[in-house]
ZADOSE-367739 format. One record per residue (C-alpha): x, y, z; residue number from 1; residue in one letter. Coordinates in steps of 0.001 Angstrom, whole numbers, plus 500000, padded with zeros to 6 digits. Each point is the difference from the previous one (the first is absolute). Last residue first. Layout:
% ZADOSE-367739
+--------+--------+--------+-----+---+
:     xx :     yy :     zz :   k : r :
+--------+--------+--------+-----+---+
:      X :      Y :      Z : NUM : a :
...
+--------+--------+--------+-----+---+
This chain:
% ZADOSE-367739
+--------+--------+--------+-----+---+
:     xx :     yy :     zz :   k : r :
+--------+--------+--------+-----+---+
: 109100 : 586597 : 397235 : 379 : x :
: 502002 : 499608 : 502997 : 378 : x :
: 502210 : 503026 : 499290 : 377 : x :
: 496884 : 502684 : 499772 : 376 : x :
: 498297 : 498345 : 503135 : 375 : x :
: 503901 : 500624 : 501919 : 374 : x :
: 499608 : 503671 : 498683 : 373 : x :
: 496423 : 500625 : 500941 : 372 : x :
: 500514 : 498734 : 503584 : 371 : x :
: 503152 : 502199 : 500449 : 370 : x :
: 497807 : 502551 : 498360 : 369 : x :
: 497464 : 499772 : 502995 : 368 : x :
: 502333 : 499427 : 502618 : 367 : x :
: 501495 : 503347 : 499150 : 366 : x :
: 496762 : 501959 : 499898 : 365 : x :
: 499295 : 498639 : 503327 : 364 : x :
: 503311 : 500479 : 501592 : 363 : x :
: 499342 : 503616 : 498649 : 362 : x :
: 496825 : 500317 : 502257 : 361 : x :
: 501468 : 498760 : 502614 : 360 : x :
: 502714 : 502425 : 500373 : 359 : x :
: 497175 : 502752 : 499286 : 358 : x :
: 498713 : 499046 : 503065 : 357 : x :
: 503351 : 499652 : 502198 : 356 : x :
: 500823 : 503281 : 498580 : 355 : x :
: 496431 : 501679 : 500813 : 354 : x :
: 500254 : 497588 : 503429 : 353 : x :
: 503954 : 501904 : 500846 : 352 : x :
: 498464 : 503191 : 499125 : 351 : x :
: 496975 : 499805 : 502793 : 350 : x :
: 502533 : 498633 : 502542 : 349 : x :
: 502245 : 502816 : 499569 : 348 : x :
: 497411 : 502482 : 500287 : 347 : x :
: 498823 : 498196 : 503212 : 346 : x :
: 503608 : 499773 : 501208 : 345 : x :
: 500217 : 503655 : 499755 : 344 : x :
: 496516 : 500246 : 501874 : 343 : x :
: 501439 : 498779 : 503025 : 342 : x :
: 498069 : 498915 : 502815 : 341 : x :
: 498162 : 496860 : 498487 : 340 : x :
: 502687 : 499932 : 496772 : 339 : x :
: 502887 : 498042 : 501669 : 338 : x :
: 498087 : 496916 : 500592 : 337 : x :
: 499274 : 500074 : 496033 : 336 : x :
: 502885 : 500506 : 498771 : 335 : x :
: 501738 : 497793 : 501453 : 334 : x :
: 497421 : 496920 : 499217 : 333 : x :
: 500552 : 500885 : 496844 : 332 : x :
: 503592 : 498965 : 500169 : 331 : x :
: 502603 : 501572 : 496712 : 330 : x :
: 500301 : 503146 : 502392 : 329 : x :
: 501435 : 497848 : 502875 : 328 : x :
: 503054 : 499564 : 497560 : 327 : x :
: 500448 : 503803 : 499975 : 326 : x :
: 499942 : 499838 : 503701 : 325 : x :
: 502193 : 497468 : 501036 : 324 : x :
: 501741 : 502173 : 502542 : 323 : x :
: 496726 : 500825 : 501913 : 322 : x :
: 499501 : 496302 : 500579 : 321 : x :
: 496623 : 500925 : 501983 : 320 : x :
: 499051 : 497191 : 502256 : 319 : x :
: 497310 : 497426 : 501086 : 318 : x :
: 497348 : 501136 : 496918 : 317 : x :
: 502206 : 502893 : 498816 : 316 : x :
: 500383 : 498306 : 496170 : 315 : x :
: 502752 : 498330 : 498769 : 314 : x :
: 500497 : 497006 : 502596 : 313 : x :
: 496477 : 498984 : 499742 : 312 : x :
: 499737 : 500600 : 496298 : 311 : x :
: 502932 : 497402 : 499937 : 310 : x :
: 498303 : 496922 : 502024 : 309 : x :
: 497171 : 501288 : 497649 : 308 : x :
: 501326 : 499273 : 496898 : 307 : x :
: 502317 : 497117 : 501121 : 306 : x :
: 496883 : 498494 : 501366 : 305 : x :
: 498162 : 500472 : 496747 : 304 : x :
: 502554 : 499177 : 497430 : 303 : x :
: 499624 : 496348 : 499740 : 302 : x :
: 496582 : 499826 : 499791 : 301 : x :
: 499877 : 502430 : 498079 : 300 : x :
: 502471 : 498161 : 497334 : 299 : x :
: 497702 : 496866 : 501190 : 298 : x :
: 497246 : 502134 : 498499 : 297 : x :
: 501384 : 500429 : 496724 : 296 : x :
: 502660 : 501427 : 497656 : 295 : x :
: 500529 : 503595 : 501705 : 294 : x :
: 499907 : 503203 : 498109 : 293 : x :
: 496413 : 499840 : 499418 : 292 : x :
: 499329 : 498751 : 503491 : 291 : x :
: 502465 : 502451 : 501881 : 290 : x :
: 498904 : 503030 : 497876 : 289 : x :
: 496106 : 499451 : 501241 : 288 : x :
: 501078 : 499579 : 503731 : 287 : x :
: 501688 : 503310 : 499700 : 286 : x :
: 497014 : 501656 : 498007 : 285 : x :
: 497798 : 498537 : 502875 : 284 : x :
: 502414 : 501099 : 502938 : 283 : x :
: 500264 : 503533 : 498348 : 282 : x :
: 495936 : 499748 : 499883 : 281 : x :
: 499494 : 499280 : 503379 : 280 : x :
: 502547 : 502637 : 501018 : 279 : x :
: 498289 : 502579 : 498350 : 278 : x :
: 496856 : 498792 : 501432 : 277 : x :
: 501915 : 500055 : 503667 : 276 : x :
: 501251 : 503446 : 499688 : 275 : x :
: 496949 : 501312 : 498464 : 274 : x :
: 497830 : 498609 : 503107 : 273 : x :
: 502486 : 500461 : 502886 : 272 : x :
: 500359 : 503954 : 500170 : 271 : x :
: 496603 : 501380 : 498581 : 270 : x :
: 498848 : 497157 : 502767 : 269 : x :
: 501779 : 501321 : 502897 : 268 : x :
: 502400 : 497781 : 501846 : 267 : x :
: 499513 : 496163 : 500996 : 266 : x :
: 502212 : 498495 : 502255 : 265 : x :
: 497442 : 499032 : 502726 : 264 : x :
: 499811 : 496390 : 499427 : 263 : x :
: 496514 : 500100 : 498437 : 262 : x :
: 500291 : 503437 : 497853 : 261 : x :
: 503343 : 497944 : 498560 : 260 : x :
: 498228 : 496929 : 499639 : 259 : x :
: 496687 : 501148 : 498323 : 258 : x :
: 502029 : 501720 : 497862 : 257 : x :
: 502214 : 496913 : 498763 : 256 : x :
: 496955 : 497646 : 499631 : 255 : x :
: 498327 : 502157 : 497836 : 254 : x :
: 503220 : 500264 : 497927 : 253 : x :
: 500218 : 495998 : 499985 : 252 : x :
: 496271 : 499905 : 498827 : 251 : x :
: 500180 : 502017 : 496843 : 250 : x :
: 503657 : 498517 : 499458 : 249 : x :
: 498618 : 497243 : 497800 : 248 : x :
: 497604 : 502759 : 498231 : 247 : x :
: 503068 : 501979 : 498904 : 246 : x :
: 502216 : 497001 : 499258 : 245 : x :
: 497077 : 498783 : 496995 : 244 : x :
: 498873 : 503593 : 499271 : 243 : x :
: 504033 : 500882 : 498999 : 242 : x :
: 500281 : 497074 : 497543 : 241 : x :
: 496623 : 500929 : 498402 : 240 : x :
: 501957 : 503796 : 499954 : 239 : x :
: 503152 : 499126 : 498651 : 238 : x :
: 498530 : 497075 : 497464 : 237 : x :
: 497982 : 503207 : 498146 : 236 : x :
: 498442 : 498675 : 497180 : 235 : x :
: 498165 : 497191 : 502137 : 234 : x :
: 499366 : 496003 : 500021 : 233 : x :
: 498444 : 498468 : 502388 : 232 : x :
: 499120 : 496753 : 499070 : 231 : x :
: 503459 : 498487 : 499133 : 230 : x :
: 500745 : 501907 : 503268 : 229 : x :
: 499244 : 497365 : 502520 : 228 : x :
: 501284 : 496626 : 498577 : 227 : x :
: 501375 : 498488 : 502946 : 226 : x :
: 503528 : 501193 : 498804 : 225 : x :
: 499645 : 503341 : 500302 : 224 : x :
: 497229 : 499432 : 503220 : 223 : x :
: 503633 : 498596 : 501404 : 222 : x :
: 501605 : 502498 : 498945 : 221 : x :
: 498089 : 503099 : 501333 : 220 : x :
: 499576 : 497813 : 503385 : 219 : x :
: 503683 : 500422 : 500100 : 218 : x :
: 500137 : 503480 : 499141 : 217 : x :
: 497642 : 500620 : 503020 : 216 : x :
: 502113 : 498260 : 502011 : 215 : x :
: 502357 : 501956 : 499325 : 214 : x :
: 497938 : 503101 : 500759 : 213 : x :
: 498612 : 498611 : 503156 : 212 : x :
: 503478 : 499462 : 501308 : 211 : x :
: 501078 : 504100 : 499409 : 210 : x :
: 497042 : 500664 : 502096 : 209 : x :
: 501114 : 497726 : 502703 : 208 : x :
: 503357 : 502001 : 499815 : 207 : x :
: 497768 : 503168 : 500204 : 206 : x :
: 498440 : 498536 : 502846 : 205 : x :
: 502611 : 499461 : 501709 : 204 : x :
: 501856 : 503721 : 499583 : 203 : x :
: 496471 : 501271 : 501521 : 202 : x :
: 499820 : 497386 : 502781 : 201 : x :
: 504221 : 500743 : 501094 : 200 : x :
: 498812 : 502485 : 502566 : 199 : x :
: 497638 : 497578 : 501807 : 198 : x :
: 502337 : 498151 : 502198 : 197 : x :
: 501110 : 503607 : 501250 : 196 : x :
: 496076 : 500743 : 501643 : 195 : x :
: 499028 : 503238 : 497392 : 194 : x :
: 499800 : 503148 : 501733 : 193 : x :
: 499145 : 502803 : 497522 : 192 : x :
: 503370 : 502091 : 498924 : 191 : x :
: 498661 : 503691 : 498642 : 190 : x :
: 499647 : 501416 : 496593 : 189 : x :
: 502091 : 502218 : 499032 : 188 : x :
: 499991 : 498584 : 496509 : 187 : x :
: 504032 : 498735 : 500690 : 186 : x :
: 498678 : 498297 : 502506 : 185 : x :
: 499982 : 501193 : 503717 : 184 : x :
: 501193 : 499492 : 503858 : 183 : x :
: 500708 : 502659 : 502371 : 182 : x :
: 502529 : 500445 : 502488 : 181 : x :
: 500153 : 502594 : 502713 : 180 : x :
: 497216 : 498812 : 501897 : 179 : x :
: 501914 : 497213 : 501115 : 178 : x :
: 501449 : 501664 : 502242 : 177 : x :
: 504276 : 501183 : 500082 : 176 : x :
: 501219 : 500299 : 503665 : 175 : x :
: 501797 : 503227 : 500441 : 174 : x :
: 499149 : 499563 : 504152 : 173 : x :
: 501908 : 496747 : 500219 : 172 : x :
: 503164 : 502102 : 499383 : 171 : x :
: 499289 : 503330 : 502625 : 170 : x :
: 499529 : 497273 : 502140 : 169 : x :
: 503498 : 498775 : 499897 : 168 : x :
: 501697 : 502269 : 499428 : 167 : x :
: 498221 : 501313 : 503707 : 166 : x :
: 500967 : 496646 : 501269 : 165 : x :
: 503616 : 500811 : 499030 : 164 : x :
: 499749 : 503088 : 501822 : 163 : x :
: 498972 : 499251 : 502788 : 162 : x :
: 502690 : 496796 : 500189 : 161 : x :
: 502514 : 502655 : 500041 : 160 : x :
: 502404 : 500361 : 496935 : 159 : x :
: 503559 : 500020 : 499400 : 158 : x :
: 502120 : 499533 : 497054 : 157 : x :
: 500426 : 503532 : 499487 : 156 : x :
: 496694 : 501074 : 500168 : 155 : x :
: 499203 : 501516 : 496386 : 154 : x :
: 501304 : 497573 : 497658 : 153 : x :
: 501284 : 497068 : 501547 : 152 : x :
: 497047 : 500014 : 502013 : 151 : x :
: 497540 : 500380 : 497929 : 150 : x :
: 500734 : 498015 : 497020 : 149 : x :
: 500291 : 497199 : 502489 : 148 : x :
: 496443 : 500384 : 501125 : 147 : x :
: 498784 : 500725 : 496495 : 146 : x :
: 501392 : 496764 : 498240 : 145 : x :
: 498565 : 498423 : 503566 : 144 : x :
: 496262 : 501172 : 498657 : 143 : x :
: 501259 : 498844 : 496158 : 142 : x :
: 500850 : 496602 : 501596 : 141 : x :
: 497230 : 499623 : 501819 : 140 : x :
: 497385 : 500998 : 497116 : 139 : x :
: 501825 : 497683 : 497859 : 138 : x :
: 498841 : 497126 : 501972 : 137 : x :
: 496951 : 499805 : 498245 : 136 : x :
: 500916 : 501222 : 496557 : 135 : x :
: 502850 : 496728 : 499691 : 134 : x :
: 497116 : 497183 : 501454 : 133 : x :
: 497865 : 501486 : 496997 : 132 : x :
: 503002 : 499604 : 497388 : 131 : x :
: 500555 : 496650 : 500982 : 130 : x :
: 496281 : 499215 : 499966 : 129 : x :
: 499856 : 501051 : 496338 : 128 : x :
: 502612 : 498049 : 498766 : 127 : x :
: 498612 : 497178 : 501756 : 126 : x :
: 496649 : 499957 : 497952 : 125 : x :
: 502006 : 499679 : 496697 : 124 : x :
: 500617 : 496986 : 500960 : 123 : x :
: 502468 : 497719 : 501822 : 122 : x :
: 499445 : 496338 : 501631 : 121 : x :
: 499488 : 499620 : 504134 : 120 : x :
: 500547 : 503835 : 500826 : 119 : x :
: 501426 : 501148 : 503478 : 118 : x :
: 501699 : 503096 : 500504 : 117 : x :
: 502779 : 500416 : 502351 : 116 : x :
: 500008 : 503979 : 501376 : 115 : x :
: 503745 : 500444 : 500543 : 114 : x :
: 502145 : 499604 : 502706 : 113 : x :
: 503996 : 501527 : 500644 : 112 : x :
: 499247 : 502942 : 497705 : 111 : x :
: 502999 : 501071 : 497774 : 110 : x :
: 500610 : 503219 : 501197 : 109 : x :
: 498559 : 503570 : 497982 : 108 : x :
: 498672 : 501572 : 503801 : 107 : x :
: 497072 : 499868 : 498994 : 106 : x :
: 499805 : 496631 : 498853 : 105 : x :
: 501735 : 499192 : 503529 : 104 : x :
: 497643 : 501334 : 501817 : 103 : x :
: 496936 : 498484 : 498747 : 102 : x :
: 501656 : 496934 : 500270 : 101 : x :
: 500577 : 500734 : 503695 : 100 : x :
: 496509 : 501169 : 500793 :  99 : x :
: 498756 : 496663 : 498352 :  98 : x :
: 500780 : 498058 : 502584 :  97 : x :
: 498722 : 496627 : 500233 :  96 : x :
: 500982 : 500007 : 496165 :  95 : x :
: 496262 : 499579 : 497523 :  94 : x :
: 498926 : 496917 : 499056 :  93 : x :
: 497393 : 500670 : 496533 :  92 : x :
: 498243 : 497588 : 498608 :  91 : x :
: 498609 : 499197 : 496284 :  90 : x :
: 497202 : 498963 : 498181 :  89 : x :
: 498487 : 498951 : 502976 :  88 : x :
: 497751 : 496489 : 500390 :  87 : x :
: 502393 : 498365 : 497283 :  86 : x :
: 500842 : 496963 : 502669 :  85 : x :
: 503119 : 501283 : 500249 :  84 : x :
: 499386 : 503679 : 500180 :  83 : x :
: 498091 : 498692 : 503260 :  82 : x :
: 502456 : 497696 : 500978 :  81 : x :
: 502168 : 503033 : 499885 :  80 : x :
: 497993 : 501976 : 502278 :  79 : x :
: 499185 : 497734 : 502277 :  78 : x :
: 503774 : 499307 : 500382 :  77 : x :
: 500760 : 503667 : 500729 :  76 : x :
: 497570 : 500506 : 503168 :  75 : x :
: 497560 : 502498 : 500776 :  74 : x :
: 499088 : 500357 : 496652 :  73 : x :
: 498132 : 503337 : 498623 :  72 : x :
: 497899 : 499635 : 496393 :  71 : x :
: 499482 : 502828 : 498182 :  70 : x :
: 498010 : 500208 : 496593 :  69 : x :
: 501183 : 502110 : 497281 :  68 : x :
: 497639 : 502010 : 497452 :  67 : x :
: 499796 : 503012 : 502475 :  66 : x :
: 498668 : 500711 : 503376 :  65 : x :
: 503411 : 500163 : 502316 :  64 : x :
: 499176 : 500735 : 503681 :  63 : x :
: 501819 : 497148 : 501011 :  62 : x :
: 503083 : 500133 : 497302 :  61 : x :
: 500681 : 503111 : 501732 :  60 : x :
: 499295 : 499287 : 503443 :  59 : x :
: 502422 : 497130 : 500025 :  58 : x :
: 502585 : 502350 : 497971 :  57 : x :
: 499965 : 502371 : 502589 :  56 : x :
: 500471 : 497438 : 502959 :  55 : x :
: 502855 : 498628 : 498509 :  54 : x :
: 501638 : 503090 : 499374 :  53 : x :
: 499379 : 500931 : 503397 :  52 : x :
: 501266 : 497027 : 501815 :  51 : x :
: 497393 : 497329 : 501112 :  50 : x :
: 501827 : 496744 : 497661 :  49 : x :
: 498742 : 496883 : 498986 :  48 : x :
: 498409 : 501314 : 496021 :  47 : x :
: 498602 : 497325 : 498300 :  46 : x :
: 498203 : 500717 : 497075 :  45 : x :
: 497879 : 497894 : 497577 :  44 : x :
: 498787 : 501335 : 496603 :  43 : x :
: 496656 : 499363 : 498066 :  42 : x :
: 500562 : 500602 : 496348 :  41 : x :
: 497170 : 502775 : 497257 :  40 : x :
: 497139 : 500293 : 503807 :  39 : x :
: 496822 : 501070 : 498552 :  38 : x :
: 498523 : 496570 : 500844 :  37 : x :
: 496070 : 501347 : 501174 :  36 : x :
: 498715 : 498300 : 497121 :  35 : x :
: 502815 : 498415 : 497998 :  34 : x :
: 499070 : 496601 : 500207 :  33 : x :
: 496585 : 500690 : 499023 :  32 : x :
: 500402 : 502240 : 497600 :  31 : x :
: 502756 : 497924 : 498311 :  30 : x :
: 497303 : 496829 : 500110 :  29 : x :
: 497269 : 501977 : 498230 :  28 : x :
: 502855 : 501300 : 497606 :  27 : x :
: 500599 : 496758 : 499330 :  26 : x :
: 496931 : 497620 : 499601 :  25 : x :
: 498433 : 503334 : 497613 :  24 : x :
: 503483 : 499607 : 497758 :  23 : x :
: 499315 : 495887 : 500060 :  22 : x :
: 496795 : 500158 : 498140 :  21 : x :
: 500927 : 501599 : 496772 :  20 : x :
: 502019 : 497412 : 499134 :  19 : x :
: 498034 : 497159 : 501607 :  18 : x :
: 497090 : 501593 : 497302 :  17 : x :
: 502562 : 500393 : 497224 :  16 : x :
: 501366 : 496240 : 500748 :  15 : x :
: 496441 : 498092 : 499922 :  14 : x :
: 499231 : 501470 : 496694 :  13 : x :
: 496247 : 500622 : 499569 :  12 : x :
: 500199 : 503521 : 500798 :  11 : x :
: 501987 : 500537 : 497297 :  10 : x :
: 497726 : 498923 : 497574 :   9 : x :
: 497401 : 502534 : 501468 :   8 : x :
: 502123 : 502889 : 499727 :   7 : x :
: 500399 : 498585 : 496538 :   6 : x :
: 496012 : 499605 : 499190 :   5 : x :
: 500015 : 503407 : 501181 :   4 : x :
: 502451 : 501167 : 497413 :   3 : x :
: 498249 : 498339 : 497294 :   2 : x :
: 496963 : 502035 : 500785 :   1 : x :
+--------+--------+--------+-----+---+
């Protein structure tokens, strides 16, 4: 009954229910903006020139169906205005004659042109786009790699234009599909398709998650010093303790579920459901250790956007810092996105909340004696 009356409470603070409305606000507004915008950085390319090279990369990057959008420019100062102006991530201007760069790769010279690529500020975006640009026009060079292989090797130096169209074509007829990749998690399971500005929901929400325990340990405090628990006393401090986060994160996790299933992200439930209540709980026992360790709620206060500025960086929210990995481990949050198709993750997220648990549990103990000691000394 008490536990009611403290779902209840909570419902009566102003912040918990603006807390709990803003993850609903965003995840309707990232499915909105992200319906039909599959495209991860929109890329401009001007390419002047007819020759063959050209031509092949113009119907390559046509034709292409993937995460990158296309844009063509007739003219090179629409294009930059446009990467000015932030409409394009980046633009390409590719030589008049492409033939000749092509050539010269090949041929292990020092080209004459290169491919100028356009950014207005650096990111991690750009590294990507130089390596695309690099895989399209590779095709060219390896085809004229071939060519020259040829002729040096078996004709002397000298080949008809036959049979350098029938290198040609024998090249463009190895083309690689599509069909010869295929996607999967570490389960097996297959890749859904999730718009890109919705990929980082799951790693968001477990931040969020991480906010509603704080907060949690703030409204802990303040009921602490509002008089609260002089009438609720209990044997067990762990587990009164424990009821008090567990039925403040009652509505959060509801809210969690109901946005992964809405955005699309959602899995299988024997997948999501024991990952996200062991989760809940490492966040609680977390959030539980901060306020006994810490000396108040302006210490959380304090703490909080450090805490999750951190968490962000830590866990595979944006991006994976692979070569901080055994300081990842100490993040939750880590734990937790890397458990859905990974049951290694889930093992190690079900022994990090045991030792996050009986953490707690010995802060307890500690606090307790601590208390008993300084009551000894003032009397």
């Amino acid at each position: 009954m008490r536990y009611l009356l403290l779902l209840k409470r909570f419902f009566r603070k102003k912040s918990y229910i603006l807390m709990l409305l803003l993850v609903p606000l965003m995840v309707f507004l990232l499915k909105e903006v992200g319906h039909g915008q599959n495209s991860i950085m929109s890329i401009g390319v001007y390419i002047p020139g007819e020759d063959a090279s050209s031509q092949a990369l113009r119907e390559n990057l046509e034709h292409e169906t993937g995460a990158i959008q296309y844009q063509f420019y007739d003219s090179e100062d629409d294009l930059k205005s446009d990467v000015a102006n932030q409409t394009l991530t980046e633009g390409w201007i590719v030589p008049e004659d492409l033939d000749a760069l092509v050539q010269q790769v090949a041929s292990n010279q020092y080209p004459s042109e290169r491919v100028q690529v356009i950014i207005r500020e650096a990111g991690l975006s750009h590294l990507l786009g130089k390596e695309i640009i690099c895989s399209r026009i590779y095709p060219s060079v390896a085809k004229q790699l071939l060519i020259n292989y040829m002729r040096l090797s078996i004709s002397d130096g000298e080949m008809s234009a036959e049979q350098i169209s029938h290198i040609e074509k024998s090249f463009d007829s190895f083309g690689l599909s599509d069909s010869l990749f295929k996607a999967s998690y570490m389960d097996s399971s297959e890749m859904n398709e999730t718009p890109v500005i919705l990929m980082p929901l799951r790693g968001i929400l477990a931040m969020w998650l991480m906010l509603c325990g704080i907060a949690t340990s703030m409204y802990y405090l303040e009921d602490q010093e509002n008089g609260l628990f002089i009438w609720w006393h209990s044997k067990m401090r762990f587990c009164r303790d424990l009821g008090y986060y567990t039925v403040a994160f009652i509505a959060p996790s509801i809210i969690t579920v109901i946005s992964l299933i809405y955005s699309g992200t959602f899995t299988t439930a024997t997948k999501e459901l024991p990952a996200l209540i062991l989760y809940v709980l490492a966040t609680i026992f977390f959030s539980m250790a901060l306020r006994i360790i810490g000396s108040g709620k302006k210490f959380l206060g304090m703490l909080t956007p450090a805490l999750i500025i951190l968490s962000t960086l830590l866990s595979p929210v944006f991006v994976d810092l692979k070569s901080l990995r055994q300081i990842q481990k100490c993040c939750p949050a880590f734990h937790y996105l890397s458990s859905i198709h990974d049951t290694y993750y889930m093992v190690s997220l079900l022994i990090y909340t045991i030792f996050l648990g009986g953490l707690v549990i010995l802060l307890l103990k500690l606090s307790v004696k601590v208390r008993q000691v300084l009551k000894a000394d003032l009397l």
